[in-house]
N, C-alpha and C positions, 0 to 999 in steps of 0.2 A: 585462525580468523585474523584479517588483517586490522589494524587498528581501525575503530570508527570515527574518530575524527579525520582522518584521511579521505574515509571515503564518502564524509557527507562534504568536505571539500572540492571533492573531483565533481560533483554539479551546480550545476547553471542553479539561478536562481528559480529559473521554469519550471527544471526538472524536478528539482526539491517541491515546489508546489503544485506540480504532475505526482511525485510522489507520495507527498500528503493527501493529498485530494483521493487518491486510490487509495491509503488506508483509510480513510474513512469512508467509503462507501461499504456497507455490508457487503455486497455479490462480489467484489473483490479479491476474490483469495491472496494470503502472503505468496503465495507459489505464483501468480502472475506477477506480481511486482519483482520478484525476485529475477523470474521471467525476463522483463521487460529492462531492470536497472540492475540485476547482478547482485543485491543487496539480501542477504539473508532475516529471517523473522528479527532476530536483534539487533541486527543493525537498522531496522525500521525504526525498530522500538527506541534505538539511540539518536538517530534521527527525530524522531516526533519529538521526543522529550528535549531534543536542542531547539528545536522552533516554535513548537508552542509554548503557550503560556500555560502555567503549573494546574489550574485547572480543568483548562480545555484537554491535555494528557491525562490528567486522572479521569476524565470523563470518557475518553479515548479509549484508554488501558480499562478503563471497568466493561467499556462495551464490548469489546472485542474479546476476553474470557467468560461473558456471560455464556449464560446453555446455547441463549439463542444465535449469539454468533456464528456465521457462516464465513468466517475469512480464513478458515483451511479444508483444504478441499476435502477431508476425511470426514469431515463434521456436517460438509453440505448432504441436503434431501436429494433423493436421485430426481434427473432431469435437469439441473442445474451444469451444466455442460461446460460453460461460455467462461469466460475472464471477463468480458464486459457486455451492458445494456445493449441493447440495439441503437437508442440514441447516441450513444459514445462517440459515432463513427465522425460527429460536428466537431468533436476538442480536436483540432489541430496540431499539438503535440503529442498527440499518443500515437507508437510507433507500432504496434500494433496493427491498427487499423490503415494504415500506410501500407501492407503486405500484398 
């Protein structure tokens, strides 16, 4: 694993808040972001914990291993198909929906 301070360097400020923004949405799986930014589950996780604020990460980190979390694809209900909303396709930086 490459170190994670390098690679929350290598982005834009956008991307970092394209990235965040996608971990916190539930229907997001880590597998699309990984997808989409090359960034594996802990380097998310070293990422969020570098930019938010100490609370809003442990708020983060508690949703995201609750039962009900659905951000890896293993854990989603069938039918859940997608990486994103049908609304998504309006964020302008998601590369993605550019295909």
């Amino acid at each position: 694993m490459k170190n994670d301070k390098s690679n929350s360097e290598k982005f834009s400020i956008i991307d970092i808040d394209r990235i965040i923004e996608m971990a916190w949405e539930d229907r997001t799986p880590f597998e699309a972001i990984e997808f989409q930014f090359a960034l594996t589950e802990m380097q998310v996780v070293a990422l969020m914990r570098k930019n938010l604020k100490r609370s809003s990460f442990n708020l983060w980190r508690k949703r995201t291993h609750s039962g009900v979390s659905q951000k890896h694809l293993s854990k989603r209900v069938e039918g859940i198909n997608r990486f994103k909303c049908t609304l998504q396709r309006s964020i302008s930086m998601n590369k993605i929906s550019k295909r």
